[in-house]
N, C-alpha and C positions, 0 to 999 in steps of 0.2 A: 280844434282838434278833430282829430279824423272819426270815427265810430271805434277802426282797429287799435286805436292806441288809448281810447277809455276802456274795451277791453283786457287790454294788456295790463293796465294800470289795476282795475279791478282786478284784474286774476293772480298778479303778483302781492297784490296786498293780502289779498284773501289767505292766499299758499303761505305766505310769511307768517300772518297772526294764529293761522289753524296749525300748520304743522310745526311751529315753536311753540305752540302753547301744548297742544295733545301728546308730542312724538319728544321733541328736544326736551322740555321737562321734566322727563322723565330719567332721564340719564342724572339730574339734578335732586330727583327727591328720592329715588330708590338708592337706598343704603347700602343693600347686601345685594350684589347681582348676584350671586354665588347659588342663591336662594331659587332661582327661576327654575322650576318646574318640579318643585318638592312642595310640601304639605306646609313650609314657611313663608310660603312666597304667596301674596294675594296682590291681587291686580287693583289698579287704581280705581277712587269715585266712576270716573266719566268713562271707564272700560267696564263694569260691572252692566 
């Protein structure tokens, strides 16, 4: 394999497991979106 395509491979793995787990999750465990940006609404463990 070439250097530019262990690159790729890391950076696509990377981008998959970080922003499915921090960003897409979120849409999955927040109950009430209605809530975002009222005095009910608190932001996740890993955003605090």
């Amino acid at each position: 394999m070439k250097i530019i395509d262990i690159i790729l491979i890391a950076f696509f793995i990377f981008n998959f497991i970080f922003i499915c787990y921090l960003f897409d999750i979120e849409q999955i465990i927040v109950l009430d979106h209605s809530t975002y940006g009222t005095p009910a609404f608190s932001y996740s463990v890993w955003i605090k």
